[in-house]
N, C-alpha and C positions, 0 to 999 in steps of 0.2 A: 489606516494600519493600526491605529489604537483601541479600536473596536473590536480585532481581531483576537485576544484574549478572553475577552468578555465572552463573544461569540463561542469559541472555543468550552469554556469552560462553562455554559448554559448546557450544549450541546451534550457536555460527560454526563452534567446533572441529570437529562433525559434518560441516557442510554442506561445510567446506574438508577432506573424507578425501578423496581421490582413488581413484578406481576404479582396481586395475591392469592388466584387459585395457586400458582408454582410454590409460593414460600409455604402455604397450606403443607401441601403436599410435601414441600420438604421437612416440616417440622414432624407433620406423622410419621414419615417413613424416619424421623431420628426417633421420636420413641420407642416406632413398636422394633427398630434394630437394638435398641437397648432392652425391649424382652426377649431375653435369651427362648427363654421356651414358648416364648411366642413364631420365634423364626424358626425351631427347630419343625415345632407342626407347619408353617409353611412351606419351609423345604420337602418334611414329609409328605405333603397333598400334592407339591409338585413332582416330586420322584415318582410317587402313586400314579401320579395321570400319564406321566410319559410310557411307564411300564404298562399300561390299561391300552396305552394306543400301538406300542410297538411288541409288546409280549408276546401278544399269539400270534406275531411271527416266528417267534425264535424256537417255538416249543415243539417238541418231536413225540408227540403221545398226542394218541384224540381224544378230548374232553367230553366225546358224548358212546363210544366205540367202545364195548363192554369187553374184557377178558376174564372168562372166571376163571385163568389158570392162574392170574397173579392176584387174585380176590385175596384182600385184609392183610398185604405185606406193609412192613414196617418200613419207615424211613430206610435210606439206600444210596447208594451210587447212580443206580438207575431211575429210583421215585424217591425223590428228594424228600419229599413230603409222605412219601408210603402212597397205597392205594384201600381205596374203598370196599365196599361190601359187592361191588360188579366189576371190580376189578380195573376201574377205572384211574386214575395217576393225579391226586389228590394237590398237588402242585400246579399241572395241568388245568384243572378246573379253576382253581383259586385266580390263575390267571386271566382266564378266559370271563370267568364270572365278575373279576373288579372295573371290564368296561360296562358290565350291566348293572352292579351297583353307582357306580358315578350315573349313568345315565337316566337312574331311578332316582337319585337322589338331586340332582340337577332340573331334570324336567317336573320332579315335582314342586320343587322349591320354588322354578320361574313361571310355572302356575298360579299357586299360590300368591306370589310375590304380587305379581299383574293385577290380579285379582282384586288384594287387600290395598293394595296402593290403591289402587282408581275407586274404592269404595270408600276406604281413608280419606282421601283429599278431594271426595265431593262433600263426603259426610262433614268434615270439618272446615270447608271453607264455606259453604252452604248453610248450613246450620241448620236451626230450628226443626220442622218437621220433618226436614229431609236426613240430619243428623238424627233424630227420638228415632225413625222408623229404622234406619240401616243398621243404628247400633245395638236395636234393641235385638235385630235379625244375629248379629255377629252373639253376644250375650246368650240366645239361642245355644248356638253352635260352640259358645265356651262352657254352657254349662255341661256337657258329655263330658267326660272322660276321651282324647285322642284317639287311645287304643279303640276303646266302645265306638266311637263313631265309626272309624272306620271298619270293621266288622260291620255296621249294623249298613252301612255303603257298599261293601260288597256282596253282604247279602242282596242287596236289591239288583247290583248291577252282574251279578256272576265272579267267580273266583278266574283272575288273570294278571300280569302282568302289567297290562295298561290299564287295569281298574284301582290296581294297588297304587300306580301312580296319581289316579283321578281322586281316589280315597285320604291321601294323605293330603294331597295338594287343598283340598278343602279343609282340611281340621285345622292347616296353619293357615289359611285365609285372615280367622281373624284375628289373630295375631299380628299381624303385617298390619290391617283395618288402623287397630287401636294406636299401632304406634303409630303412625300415617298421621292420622287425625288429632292426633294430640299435638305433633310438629306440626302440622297446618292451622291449628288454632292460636301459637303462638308465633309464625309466620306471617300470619293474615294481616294482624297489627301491627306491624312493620310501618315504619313511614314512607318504604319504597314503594311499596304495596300500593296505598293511598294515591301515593305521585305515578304511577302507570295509570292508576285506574281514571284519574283525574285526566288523562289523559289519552282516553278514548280506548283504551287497550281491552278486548274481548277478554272475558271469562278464561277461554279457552287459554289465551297467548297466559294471561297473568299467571294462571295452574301451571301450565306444563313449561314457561320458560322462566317464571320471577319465582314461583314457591318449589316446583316440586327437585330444582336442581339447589336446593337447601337444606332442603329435609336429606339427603342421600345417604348421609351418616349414620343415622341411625338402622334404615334399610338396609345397607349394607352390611353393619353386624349384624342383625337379626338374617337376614338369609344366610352366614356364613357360619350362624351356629343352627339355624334350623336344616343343612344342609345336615349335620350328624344327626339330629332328632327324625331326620326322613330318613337314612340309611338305616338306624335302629327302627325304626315303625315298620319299614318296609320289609326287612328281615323277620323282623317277630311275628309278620303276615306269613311271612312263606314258610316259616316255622311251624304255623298252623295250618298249612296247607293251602291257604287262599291267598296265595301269590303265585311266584314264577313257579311253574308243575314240571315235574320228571321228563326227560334228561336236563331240564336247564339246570347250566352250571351257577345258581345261585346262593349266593354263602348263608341264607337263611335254608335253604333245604338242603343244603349240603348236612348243615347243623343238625337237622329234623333225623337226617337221614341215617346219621352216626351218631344220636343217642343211644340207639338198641346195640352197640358194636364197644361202648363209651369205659367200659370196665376192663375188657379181654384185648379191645383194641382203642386204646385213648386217642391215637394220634386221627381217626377218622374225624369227630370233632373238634379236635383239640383247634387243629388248624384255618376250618373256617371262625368258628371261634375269638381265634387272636387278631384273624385275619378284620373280622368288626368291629372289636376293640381298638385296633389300629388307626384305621381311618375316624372314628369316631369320635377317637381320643386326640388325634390328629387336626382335626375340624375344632373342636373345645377349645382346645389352646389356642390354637391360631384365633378364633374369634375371642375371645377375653382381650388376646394382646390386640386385636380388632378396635375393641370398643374403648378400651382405654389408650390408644390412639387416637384415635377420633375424640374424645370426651376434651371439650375446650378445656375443662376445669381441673383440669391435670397438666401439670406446670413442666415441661418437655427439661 
């Protein structure tokens, strides 16, 4: 019976260890709730995707269904947002078109991301020739200008929708590469590292179960702010014509479409316009308050 307290009070000491992915995770989620305008673009991006999944149920005007009886009406009771140069309900489309921007900006980014990661953390756990030759490939692809690249990609591949996606998805390639590999070069040397390897553990297992669920913080802001850099690249495509093409409701050619209209009738651009700025702006903040979450070196 006198062992019974002892017992007793080992046992609390157990149950009270704390797991340290969980306390991780809770100390990030206490700073970035102390960035106000870091949660308020959270909240934003998630308001945005609910509305992008359940909107064009609610909406009562067709997004692609031209009437030139109501052509270039102003904000209203009936077009909230006014209507276009085809008469079409400028509300309407904005909705319809923000599941195609998320889904432009999403597949391209998880493109991308895939991409630069596995050429990142071969490149730098690897080293030597296999690192000089990848990076020198990425270095390549950094030296364009974004915008120029992809133009000079769609040129090759045809103006479309799914090229705009392939287009963009490569310029951030190596972006994702460099940062990839620069955490995998100060991963590698790790004494954990060494103690797997010592112990028979394939290449394969040490990458993808001991380094690459290390690095994740920095990945993770970087696609969270290159997610706004894909929506803007990907608009300023269709702006030029070499993205999503007529009827699609997309808020880069909505924009294109209502610059000749821009004087007589503001509210044609006005609104896919704000509608970029939005999400854009939205994606910025929440990734800053991203990275200085994550950033160890910032005292919660």
């Amino acid at each position: 019976m006198a062992d019974t307290p002892t017992t007793v009070t080992a046992s609390t000491t157990e149950a009270k260890k704390i797991n340290p992915q969980l306390e991780n995770l809770k100390i990030m989620w206490r700073k970035l709730r102390a960035n106000r305008l870091a949660m308020a673009g959270g909240f934003m991006i998630i308001f945005l995707l609910i509305v992008s999944f359940i909107g064009p149920y609610f909406t009562v005007h067709d997004p692609l269904l031209p009437d030139v009886s109501s052509r270039l009406q102003g904000p209203s009771a009936e077009h909230w947002f006014g209507t276009d140069h085809q008469g079409r309900d400028i509300f309407t489309r904005l909705i319809h078109g923000m599941s195609l921007t998320f889904y432009i900006g999403f597949s391209a980014v998880a493109l991308g991301l895939i991409a630069g990661v596995l050429i990142g953390i071969i490149a730098g756990y690897y080293g030597r020739w296999i690192d000089t030759v990848l990076m020198r490939i990425m270095d390549v692809l950094l030296a364009f200008p974004s915008i120029l690249l992809a133009l000079g990609i769609i040129a090759v591949l045809g103006a479309s929708l799914e090229n705009v996606i392939y287009a963009v998805a490569i310029f951030s390639v190596p972006t994702f590469a460099r940062i990839v590999r620069g955490s995998t070069l100060s991963v590698r040397k790790l004494e954990y590292v060494d103690a797997v390897r010592a112990l028979g553990a394939s290449d394969f297992r040490i990458i993808f179960k001991h380094i690459l669920p290390n690095i994740t913080s920095p990945i993770i802001v970087q696609a969270t702010l290159s997610i706004a850099t894909t929506v803007l690249a990907a608009s300023g495509l269709s702006f030029l014509g070499l993205g999503a093409q007529p009827p699609t409701p997309e808020w880069g050619a909505m924009l294109a479409a209502g610059r000749n209209y821009m004087w007589e009738h503001p509210h044609v651009a006005l609104f896919p316009g704000l509608a970029i700025v939005l999400v854009v702006l939205a994606f910025n903040v929440f990734g800053d308050g991203m990275r200085d979450a994550l950033d160890p070196k910032i005292k919660s």
